[in-house]
Every structure is written in structure tokens, then in C-alpha cells.
C-alpha positions as CSV (number, residue, x, y, z in Angstrom):
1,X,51.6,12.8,-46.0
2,X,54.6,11.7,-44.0
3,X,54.0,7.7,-43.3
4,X,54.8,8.1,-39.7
5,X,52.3,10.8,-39.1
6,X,49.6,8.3,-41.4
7,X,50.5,5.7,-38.8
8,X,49.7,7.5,-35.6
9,X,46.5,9.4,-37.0
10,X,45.4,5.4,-37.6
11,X,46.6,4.4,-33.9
12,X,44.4,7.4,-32.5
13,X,41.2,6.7,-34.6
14,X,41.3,3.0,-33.5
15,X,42.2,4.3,-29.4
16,X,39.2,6.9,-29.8
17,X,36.3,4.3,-28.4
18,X,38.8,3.7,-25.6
19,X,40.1,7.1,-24.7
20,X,35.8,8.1,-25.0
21,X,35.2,5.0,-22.6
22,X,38.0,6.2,-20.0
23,X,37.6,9.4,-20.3
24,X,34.1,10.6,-21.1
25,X,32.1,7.5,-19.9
26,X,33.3,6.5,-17.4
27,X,30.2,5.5,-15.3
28,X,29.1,2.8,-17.8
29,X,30.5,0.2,-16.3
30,X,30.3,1.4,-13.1
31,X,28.0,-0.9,-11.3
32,X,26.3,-0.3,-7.6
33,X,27.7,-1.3,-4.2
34,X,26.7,-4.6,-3.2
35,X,26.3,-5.4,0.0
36,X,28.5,-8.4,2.2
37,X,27.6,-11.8,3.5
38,X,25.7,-13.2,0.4
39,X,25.9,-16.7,0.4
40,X,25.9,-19.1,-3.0
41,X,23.0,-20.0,-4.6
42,X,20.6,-17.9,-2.4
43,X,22.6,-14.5,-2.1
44,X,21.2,-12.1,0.6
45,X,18.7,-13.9,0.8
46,X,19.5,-15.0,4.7
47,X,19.8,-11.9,5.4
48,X,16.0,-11.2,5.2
49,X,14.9,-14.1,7.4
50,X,15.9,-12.7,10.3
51,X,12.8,-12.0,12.9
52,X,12.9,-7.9,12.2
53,X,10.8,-6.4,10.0
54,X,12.3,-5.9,5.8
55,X,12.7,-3.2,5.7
56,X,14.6,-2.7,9.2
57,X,17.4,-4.9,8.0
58,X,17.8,-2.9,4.5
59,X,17.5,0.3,6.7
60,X,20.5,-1.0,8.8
61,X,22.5,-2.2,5.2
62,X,22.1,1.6,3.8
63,X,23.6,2.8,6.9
64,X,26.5,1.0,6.1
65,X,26.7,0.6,2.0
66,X,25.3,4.2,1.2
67,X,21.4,5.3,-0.1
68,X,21.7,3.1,-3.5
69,X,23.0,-0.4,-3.0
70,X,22.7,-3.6,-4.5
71,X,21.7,-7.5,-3.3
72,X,20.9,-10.5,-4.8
73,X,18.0,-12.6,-4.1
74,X,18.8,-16.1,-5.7
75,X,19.7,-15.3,-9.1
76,X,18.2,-11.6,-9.0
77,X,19.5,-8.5,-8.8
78,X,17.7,-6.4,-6.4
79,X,18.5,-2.0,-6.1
80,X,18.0,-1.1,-2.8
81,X,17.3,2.9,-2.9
82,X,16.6,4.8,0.8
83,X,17.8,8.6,-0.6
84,X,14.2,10.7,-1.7
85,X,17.0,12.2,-4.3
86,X,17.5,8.6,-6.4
87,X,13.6,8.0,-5.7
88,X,12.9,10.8,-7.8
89,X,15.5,10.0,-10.5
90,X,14.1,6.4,-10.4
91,X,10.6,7.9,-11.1
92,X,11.0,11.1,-13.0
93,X,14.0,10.4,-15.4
94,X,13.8,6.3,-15.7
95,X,10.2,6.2,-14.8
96,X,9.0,4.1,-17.9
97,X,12.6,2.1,-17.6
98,X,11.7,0.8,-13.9
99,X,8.0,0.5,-14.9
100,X,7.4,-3.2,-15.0
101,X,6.7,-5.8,-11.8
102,X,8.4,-9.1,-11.1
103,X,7.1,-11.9,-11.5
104,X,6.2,-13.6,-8.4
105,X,5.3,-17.6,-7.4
106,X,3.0,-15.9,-5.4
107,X,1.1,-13.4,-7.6
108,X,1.2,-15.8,-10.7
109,X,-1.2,-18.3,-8.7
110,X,-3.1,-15.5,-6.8
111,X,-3.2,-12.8,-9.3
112,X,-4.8,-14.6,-11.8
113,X,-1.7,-15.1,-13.9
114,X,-0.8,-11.4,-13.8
115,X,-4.3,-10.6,-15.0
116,X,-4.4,-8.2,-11.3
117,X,-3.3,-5.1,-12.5
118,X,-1.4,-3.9,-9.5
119,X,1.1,-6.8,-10.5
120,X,1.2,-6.6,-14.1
121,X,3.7,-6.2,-16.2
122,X,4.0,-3.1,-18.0
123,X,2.8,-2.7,-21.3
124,X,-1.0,-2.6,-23.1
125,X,-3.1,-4.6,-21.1
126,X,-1.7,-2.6,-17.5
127,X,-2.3,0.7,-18.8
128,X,-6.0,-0.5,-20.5
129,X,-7.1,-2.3,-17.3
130,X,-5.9,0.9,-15.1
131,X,-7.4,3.6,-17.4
132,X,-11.1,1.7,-17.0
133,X,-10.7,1.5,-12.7
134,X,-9.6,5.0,-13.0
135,X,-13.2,5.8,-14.8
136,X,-15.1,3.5,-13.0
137,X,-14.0,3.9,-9.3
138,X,-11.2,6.4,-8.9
139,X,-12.1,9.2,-10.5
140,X,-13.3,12.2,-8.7
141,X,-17.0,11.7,-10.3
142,X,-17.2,8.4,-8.8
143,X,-15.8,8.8,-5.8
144,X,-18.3,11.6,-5.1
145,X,-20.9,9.4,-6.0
146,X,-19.8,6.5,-3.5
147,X,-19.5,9.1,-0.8
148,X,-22.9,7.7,0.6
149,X,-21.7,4.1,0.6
150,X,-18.4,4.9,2.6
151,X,-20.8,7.2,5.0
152,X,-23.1,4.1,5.5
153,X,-20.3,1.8,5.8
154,X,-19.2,3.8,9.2
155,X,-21.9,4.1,10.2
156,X,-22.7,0.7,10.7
157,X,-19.3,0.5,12.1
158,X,-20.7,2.9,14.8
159,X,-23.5,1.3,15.7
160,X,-21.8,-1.7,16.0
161,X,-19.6,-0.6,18.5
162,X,-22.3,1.0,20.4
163,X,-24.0,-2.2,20.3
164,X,-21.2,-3.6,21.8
165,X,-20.9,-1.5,24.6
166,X,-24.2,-1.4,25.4
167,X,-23.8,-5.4,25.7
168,X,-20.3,-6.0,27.2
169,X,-19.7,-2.9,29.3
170,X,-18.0,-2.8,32.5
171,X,-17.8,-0.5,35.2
172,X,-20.0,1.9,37.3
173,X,-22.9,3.4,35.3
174,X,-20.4,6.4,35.0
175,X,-17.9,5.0,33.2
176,X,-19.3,2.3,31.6
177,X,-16.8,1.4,28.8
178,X,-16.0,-2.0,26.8
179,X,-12.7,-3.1,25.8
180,X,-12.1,-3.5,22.4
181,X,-9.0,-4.7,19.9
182,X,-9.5,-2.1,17.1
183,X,-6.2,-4.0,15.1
184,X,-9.1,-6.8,14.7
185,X,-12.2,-3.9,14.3
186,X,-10.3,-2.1,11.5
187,X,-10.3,-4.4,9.0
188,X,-13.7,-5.4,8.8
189,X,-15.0,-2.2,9.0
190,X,-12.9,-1.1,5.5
191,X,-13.8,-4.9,4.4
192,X,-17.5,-3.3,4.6
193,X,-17.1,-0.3,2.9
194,X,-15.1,-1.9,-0.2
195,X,-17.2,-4.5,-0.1
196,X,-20.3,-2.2,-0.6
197,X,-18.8,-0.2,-3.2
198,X,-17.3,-3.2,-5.4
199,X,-20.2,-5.8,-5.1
200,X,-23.0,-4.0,-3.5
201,X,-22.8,-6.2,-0.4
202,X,-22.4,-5.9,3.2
203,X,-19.8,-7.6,5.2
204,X,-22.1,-10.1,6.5
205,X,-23.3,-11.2,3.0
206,X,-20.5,-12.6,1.6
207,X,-17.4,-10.0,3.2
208,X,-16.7,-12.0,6.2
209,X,-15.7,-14.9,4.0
210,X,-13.7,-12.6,1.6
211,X,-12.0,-11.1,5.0
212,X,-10.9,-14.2,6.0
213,X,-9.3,-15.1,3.0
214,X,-7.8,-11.7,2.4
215,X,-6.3,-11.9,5.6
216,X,-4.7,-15.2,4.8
217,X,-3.3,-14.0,1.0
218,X,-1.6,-11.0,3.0
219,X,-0.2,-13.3,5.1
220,X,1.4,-15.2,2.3
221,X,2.4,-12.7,0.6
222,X,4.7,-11.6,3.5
223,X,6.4,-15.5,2.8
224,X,9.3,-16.3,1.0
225,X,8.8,-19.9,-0.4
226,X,12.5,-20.8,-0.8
227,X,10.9,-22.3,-4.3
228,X,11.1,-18.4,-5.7
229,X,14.7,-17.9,-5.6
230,X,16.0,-20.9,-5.8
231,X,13.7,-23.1,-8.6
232,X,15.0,-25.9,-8.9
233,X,13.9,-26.9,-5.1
234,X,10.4,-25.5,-5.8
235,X,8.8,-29.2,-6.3
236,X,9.6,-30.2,-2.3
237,X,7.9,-27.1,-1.2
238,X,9.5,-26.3,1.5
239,X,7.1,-25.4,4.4
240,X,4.0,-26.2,2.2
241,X,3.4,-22.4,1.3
242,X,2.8,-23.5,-2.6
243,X,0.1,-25.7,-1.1
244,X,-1.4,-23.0,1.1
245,X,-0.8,-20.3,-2.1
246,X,-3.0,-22.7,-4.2
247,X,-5.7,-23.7,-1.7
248,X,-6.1,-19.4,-1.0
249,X,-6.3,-18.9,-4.7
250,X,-9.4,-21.2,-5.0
251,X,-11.1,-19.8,-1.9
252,X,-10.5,-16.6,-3.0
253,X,-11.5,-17.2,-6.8
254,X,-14.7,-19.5,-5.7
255,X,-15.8,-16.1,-3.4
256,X,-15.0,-14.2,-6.8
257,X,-17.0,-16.4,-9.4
258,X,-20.2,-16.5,-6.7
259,X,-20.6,-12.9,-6.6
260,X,-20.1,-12.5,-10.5
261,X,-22.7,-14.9,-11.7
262,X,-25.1,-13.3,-8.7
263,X,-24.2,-10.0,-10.6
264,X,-24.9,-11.5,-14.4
265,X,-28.1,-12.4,-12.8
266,X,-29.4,-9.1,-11.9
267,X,-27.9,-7.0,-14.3
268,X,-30.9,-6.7,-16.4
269,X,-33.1,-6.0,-13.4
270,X,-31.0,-3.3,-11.7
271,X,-30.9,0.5,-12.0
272,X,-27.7,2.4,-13.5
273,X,-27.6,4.1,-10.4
274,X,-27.4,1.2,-8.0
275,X,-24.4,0.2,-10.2
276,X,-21.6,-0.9,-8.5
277,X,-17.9,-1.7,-9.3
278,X,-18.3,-5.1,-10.9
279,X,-21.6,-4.2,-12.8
280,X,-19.5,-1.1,-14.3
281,X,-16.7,-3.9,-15.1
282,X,-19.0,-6.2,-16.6
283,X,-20.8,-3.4,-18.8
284,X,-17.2,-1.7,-19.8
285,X,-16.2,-5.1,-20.9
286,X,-18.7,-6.7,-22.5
287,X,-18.7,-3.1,-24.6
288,X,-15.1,-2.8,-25.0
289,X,-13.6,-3.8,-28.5
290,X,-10.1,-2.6,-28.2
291,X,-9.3,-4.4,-24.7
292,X,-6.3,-6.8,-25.0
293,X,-6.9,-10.2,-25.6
294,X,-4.2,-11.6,-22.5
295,X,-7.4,-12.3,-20.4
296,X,-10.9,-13.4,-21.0
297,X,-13.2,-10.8,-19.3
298,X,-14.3,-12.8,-16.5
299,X,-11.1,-13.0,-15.6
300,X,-10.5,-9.7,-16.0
301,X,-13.6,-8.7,-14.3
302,X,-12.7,-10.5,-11.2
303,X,-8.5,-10.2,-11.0
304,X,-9.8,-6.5,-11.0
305,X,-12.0,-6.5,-8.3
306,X,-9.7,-8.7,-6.3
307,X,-6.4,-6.2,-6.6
308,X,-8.7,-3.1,-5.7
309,X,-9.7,-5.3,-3.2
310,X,-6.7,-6.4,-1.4
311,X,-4.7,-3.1,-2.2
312,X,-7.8,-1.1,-0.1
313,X,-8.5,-3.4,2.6
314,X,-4.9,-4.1,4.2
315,X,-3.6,-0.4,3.3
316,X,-6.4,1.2,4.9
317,X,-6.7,-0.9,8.4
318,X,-3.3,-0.6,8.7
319,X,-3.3,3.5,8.6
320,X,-6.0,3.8,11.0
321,X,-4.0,1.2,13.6
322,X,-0.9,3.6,14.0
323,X,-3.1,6.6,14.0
324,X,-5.0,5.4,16.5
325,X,-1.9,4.1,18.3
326,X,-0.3,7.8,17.9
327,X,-3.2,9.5,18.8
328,X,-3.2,8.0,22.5
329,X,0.0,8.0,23.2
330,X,-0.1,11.7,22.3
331,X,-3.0,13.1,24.6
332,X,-2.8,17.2,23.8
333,X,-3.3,15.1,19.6
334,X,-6.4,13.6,21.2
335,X,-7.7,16.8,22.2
336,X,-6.7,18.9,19.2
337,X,-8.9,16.8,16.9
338,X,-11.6,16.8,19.0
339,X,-11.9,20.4,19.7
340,X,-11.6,20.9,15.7
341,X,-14.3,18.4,14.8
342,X,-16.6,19.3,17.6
343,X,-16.3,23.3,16.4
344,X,-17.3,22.1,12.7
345,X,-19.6,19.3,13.7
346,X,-20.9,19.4,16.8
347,X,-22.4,17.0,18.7
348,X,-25.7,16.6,17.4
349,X,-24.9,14.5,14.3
350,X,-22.4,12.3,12.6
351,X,-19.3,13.2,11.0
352,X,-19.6,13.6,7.1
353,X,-17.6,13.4,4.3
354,X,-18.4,17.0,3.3
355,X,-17.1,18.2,7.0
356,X,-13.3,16.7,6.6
357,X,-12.5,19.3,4.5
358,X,-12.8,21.9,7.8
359,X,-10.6,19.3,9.4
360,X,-7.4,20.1,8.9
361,X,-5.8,19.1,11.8
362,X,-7.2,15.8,11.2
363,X,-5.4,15.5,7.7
364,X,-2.1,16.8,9.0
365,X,-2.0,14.1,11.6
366,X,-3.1,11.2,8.8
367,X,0.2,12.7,6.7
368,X,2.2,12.5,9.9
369,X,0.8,8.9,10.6
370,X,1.7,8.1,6.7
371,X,5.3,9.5,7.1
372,X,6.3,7.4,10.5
373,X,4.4,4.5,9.8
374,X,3.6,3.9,6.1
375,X,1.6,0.8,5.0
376,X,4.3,-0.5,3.0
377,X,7.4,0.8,3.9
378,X,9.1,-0.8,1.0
379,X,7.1,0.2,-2.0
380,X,6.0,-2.8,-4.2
381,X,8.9,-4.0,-6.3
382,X,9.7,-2.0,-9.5
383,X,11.6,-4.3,-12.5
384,X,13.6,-2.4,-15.2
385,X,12.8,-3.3,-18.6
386,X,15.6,-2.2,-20.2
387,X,19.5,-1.0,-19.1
388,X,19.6,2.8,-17.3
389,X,21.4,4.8,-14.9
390,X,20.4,5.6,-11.2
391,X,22.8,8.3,-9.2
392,X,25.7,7.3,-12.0
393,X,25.6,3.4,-11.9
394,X,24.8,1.1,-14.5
395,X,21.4,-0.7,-13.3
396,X,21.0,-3.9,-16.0
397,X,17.5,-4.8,-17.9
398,X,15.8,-7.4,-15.4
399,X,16.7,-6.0,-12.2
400,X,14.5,-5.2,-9.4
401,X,13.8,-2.1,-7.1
402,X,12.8,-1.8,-3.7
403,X,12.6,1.9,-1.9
404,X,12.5,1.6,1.5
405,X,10.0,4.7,1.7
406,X,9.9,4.5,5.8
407,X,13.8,5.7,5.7
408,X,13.2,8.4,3.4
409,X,10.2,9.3,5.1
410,X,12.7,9.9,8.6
411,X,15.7,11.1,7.3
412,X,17.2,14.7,9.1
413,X,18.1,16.4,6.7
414,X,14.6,17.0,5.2
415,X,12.6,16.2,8.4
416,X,13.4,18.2,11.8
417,X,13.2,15.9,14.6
418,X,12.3,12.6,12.5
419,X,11.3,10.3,15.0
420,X,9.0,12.6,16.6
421,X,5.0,12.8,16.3
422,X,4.1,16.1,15.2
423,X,1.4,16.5,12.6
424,X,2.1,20.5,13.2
425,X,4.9,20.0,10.9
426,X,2.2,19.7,8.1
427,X,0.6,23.0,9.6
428,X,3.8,24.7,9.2
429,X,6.9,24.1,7.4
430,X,5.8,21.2,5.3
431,X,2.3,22.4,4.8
432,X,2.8,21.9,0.8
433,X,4.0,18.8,1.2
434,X,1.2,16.3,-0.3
435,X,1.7,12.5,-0.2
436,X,0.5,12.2,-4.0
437,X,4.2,11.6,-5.3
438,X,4.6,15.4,-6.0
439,X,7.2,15.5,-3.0
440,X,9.8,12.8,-2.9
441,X,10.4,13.0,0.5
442,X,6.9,11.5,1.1
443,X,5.5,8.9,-0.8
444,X,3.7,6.3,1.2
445,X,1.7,5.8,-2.1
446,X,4.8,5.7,-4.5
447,X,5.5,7.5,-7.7
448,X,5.8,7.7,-11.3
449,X,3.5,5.7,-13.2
450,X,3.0,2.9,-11.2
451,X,1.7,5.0,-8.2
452,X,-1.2,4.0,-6.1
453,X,-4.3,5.3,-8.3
454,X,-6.1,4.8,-5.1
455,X,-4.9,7.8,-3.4
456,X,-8.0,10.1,-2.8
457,X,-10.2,6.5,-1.8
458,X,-7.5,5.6,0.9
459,X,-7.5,9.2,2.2
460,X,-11.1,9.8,2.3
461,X,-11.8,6.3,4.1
462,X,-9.2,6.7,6.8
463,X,-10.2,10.5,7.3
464,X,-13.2,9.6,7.4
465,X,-13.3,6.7,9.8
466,X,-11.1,8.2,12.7
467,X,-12.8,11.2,12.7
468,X,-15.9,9.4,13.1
469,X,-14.5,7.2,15.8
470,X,-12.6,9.6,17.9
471,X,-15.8,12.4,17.8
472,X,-18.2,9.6,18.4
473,X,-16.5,7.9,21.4
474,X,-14.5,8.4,24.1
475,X,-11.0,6.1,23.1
476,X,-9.0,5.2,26.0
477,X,-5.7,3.6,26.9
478,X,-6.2,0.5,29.0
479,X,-2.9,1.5,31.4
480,X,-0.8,4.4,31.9
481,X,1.6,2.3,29.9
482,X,2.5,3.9,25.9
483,X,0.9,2.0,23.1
484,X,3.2,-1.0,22.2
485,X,4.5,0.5,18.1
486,X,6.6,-2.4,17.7
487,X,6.2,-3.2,13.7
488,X,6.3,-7.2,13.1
489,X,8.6,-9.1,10.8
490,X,7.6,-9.0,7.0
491,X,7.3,-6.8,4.3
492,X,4.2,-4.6,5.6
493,X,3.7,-2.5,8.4
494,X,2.1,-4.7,10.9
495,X,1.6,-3.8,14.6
496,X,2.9,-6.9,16.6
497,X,0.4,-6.3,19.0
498,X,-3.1,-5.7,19.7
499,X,-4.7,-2.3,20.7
500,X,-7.1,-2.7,23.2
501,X,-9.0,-0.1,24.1
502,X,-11.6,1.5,26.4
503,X,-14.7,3.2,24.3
504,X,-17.7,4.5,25.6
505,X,-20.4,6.9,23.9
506,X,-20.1,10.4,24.0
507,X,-22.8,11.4,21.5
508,X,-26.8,11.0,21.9
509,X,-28.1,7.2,21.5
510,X,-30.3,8.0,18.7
511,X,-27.4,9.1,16.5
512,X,-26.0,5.4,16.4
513,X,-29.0,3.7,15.3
């Protein structure tokens, strides 16, 4: 063979990686947009102080960088996706890649050291823990079963709010009605229904407690201690949150340990079918050979209880606050529920779980409160656990995700009038549209793997609960004024401000005892 012709068949088979890399892969390099204005040391992080709500500020960042960006938080990389199109790729095709959490200051102390599931990392130990609350409490079997406790649970709720009103009401003997915040009634009425299905307990043995210091680990979780993205300053504790993480953690664990030595006591002495959600822990555990050996199973036992209770409790209030909200500052809403439940139920006896099934108005207008006002508008932070590619960029192994669900959940090219109330939608055009991470363009619970496994509890308890409330009392406004839907800074979907309302009976006395 001619030399020359040697020496350029040599030169092409050492250019061939290159030409492949320019020509045919091009997109491995190519990294996402990342956004302006990050600072040294502490990136983007600036950014998110400001007094809006999160996800507001990432919301106004896509609008200007595009539905896949990138920012840095300290040292870590953090994907920013806001497009229902790269949420599904994230889930479907680099579901097991994105399947891990960060680790968190916050979580490491509170979370038992990643022993809570809900913040685990992904591997044996997430998928073992998971598969046992999935038997235990989540499955369609049990949930039946506990149908009765979350029954009983509003129930009391009820007649506690009867009670009230029969002792603080004001007005003519007409229209007697008592004022009431139901942002501050919510809580403790899905605090007494988990509290009954996971320990046995009512609120007032041992809940109230566990409220108050559920209510303040939300509350740090919505901080930033500048200590988790920037470490060396972590030892001045800036602000004192460490402190106030720690001092939460042993409230929390003390309210933990109390309730599973009462348990250890009476397990001998107690029926399988008075069981609850820690006895079936203990008994799983205590059984179970092949559980990974990360955690003893008290701890288990316990981190367990804690993430089913924390995920239930603050989800749950929160839903039935903007539904509530919606419903009264949409009257002809008001009306269509009622008419519905009082054609199926009547007004002779309580609402049941069996009846919600008839209601379907009712569970368009809980998809509808879902979509404008999720829970968590950003989903819990995914972490990849290896190198992949979202919408053609190259995302790198350690790097976080946030979806900032509340933008998908409003965008116009999927959803006709966005901003707009209108649970008809689910009636109508979008009446296959299911919020179980089946449709991308609603997924207040998530997707992929790492979705909520709590879906059919949080829907049954907030169906439930505000069909209850609306058919068993008459829910006013307390001045021609809208409800104030002002979200508050942070990561979750707070209301900033109260909703006080007017309620008075408008079932028979004896159906509140």
C-alpha cells in the first residue's frame, strides 16, 4: 500500500474519537443554562432569601433561563425543571438515576440519621423500609380497615366544633354562628386521625404534644442554616437553628420512645385487631430476618412512624386550607358540593367514607385545589446517583433536582385558563387526568419511584373531612371581602394568613354527639 495513503488511514483512525465527539455526540458536554447573579462561595443562594415564597423566585428564573436550568447552592449543583415534558423524562427514562435524596443538616439530626425513609438514600434499606409501610398502612387492605378510625377521627372533629358553637356563639338565636380559624383547626384534626391510626391514641393523649413539635420541625425545615451550604461556618450557627434543630429532635424522639415502650408494654395483652401502625412495626420487625442492618429496629420503628407522621399531617392541613379558601371565594362551588352530598347523603346522618365515591364533584374540586395550590410546590429534592441526560444536557452524578410542580401544574399550553378555579375541568376535558403520577402535568404527589406512597390516605382524609365539614355546617366568609391566597415565604405552601370563618349547624344536634 502506497505510504501516503498508510499515513492518512492512521491520521483518520486516531481523529475518529474526535470527529464521533463533534459530530455524533455532541450533547455530552453540553451542560444546562445556569442562571445570573450567583455570588462566591454561596452561589444562588441569596437569591432564595428573599421574602417570596421558593418556588416563586425559581418560577420567575424559568421565565427567563427556559424550563431546565441550573443554580448552585454553596458548592451544589441544583437542576431546576418547570416543563411536565423533562419531569417525565426525569422520572420515566432516568428514574432510578435521580432516585436518591440529599443529605440535609436538617434531616440527619431529625431524621434519625437518614433512618426516615422519606429522606433516605436510595438503595436496600429505602426500598425494604417502604415495602413494609406499604403492607402495613398503605395498602388498599389496610386502608379499608382504618376506614373506621379516620371516620371517628372527624367525627370528633364535628362535635368539637359544635361544642364550640354551642359555647362561643354570637348573634340572634337565628344566626347564631362562632368564628373560627380553620388554618389552626386543620391540623389538629389530621394530627387526630394519624395519631389514631399509628399509636392508637387520641390527640389529647399524647397528639397535642406531638403537634406542637411537628409544627415546629416544619418550621425548620423551611430554614436554611447558612451552616448547610457553606460548612465551614457551621460551628457559629448562625441564627441558632442547629440549636433549635437539636432541641426539636429530642422533643420529638422523647414523644417517640414514650409511646413505644407504652406499646412493648401491651403488646402481649392486645388483640390483632386493635393493632395499630407501630404494633404492626414492632411485630414485622422483631420477625424480619432479611431487614438491613443500617438501623437497630427501635430506630427503625420510630424514624418510621415519625416520616408517615410528618409527611400526613402538614400535607393534609394544608390541602384542606386552600380548599376551603377556594370554596368561599367561589359561592356557585359551595353550592355544587352541597347539593351533591345532600342528594347522596342527606341530612339525617354523617358523611361516610363509603359515600365519597358518589361525590364526584367533590374530588374534581380536591384535584383542582391540588393543581393551584399543591402542598409542596417544589417536590422534595431528587439527587442523581450517577451521570445522565435530561432534555440533551449533561446532568453530573451528585446533583440535585427540584421540580417546581406549581408551574407545571399552571402552564397554558396544557391547562385552559390556568389561573382560574374550575374543578369542572376535571368533569370534562381532563376527566382522566389522575394526580397518581400517571399524568405529568399533575403531580402534586410526584413521580417515579420516589412518589408519595401515601396517595390514596391523603385523598381519603381530605375528601373525607371537607365533605364532612361543608355538609355538616354552614361555612361563612366573615366580610364581603375574597379570602386572602397569599402563599408565605418558604418551601411549602403556607397560607400567610388565617381563615376565619363563621359556622353554625345545619344538621340535627343528636348527629354531633
Amino acid at each position: 500500500m502506497d505510504s501516503s495513503l498508510i499515513s492518512i488511514a492512521a491520521a483518520a483512525f486516531l481523529l475518529l474519537p474526535l470527529l464521533y465527539k463533534l459530530f455524533c455526540n455532541k450533547d455530552v458536554s453540553r451542560k444546562p443554562p445556569e442562571a445570573g447573579g450567583a455570588w462566591p462561595i454561596i452561589g444562588h443562594l441569596h437569591l432564595l432569601a428573599a421574602p417570596e415564597a421558593t418556588f416563586k423566585i425559581l418560577r420567575d428564573m424559568a421565565k427567563k433561563y427556559g424550563p431546565i436550568f441550573q443554580i448552585r447552592l454553596g458548592p451544589n449543583p441544583v437542576l431546576v425543571v418547570s416543563d411536565s415534558r423533562v419531569a417525565k423524562e426525569c422520572f420515566t427514562t432516568n428514574d432510578k438515576a435521580l432516585a436518591s435524596r440529599p443529605k440535609s443538616l436538617s434531616i440527619e439530626i431529625m431524621g434519625y440519621n437518614y433512618a426516615n425513609f422519606g429522606f433516605a438514600p436510595y438503595g436496600p434499606y429505602w426500598r425494604h423500609v417502604r415495602k413494609v409501610v406499604m403492607l402495613e398502612l398503605l395498602s388498599k387492605r389496610r386502608l379499608e380497615m382504618l376506614g373506621r378510625v379516620r371516620e371517628s377521627g372527624v367525627k370528633a372533629f364535628m362535635g368539637n366544633i359544635y361544642g364550640s358553637w354551642k359555647r362561643d356563639k354570637i348573634g340572634s338565636s337565628e344566626d347564631d354562628v362562632v368564628m373560627l380559624d380553620m388554618k389552626e383547626w386543620f391540623p389538629k384534626l389530621v394530627m387526630d386521625i394519624m395519631i389514631r391510626m399509628l399509636f392508637g391514641l387520641g390527640y389529647h393523649d399524647g397528639g397535642s404534644q406531638a403537634s406542637e413539635t411537628i409544627s415546629r420541625f416544619f418550621e425548620l425545615m423551611d430554614v436554611t442554616p447558612v451552616g448547610e451550604f457553606v460548612p465551614w461556618l457551621r460551628w457559629l450557627d448562625i441564627g441558632g437553628h442547629e440549636k433549635a434543630i437539636r432541641e426539636t429532635a429530642k422533643d420529638m424522639d422523647g414523644v417517640m420512645e414514650a409511646w413505644l415502650q407504652e406499646h412493648k408494654r401491651k403488646r402481649s395483652s392486645k388483640p390483632k385487631e386493635e393493632e395499630d401502625f407501630m404494633d404492626a412495626l414492632l411485630s414485622h420487625f422483631d420477625a424480619d430476618n432479611d431487614i438491613p442492618k443500617d438501623f437497630d429496629p427501635d430506630t427503625i420503628v420510630k424514624a418510621t412512624c415519625m416520616a408517615v407522621l410528618g409527611a400526613a399531617t402538614d400535607t393534609t392541613a394544608l390541602t384542606l386550607t386552600w380548599a376551603l379558601s377556594l370554596i368561599l371565594n367561589n359561592p356557585s362551588t359551595l353550592e355544587n358540593i352541597r347539593g351533591e352530598i345532600d342528594i347522596h347523603v342527606g341530612k339525617e346522618r354523617q358523611v361516610e367514607e363509603s359515600d365519597i365515591n358518589n361525590l364526584t364533584y367533590l374530588q374534581a374540586l380536591v384535584k383542582e385545589t391540588l393543581r393551584l395550590y399543591p402542598p409542596g410546590p417544589l417536590l422534595l429534592p431528587h439527587e442523581s446517583i450517577e451521570d445522565c441526560t435530561i432534555d440533551g444536557y449533561h446532568v453530573t452524578k451528585g446533583t440535585r433536582l427540584l421540580v417546581n410542580v406549581s408551574m407545571i401544574h399552571r402552564d397554558p399550553e396544557f391547562w385552559s385558563d390556568p389561573d382560574t378555579f374550575r374543578p369542572e375541568r376535571f368533569l370534562a376535558e381532563h376527566k382522566e387526568v389522575d394526580v397518581r403520577g400517571n399524568h405529568f402535568n399533575l403531580i402534586p404527589f410526584g413521580g417515579g419511584r420516589r412518589i408519595c406512597p401515601g396517595i390514596s390516605l391523603g385523598l381519603q382524609s381530605v375528601q373525607l373531612a371537607l365533605a364532612s365539614l361543608v355538609h355538616g355546617f354552614d361555612v361563612k366568609k366573615i366580610s364581603e371581602k375574597p379570602i386572602d391566597m397569599t402563599e408565605a415565604p418558604g418551601l411549602s405552601n403556607v397560607k400567610a394568613t388565617p381563615l376565619n370563618v363563621f359556622l353554625s349547624p345545619r344538621l340535627p344536634s343528636h348527629l354531633y354527639g
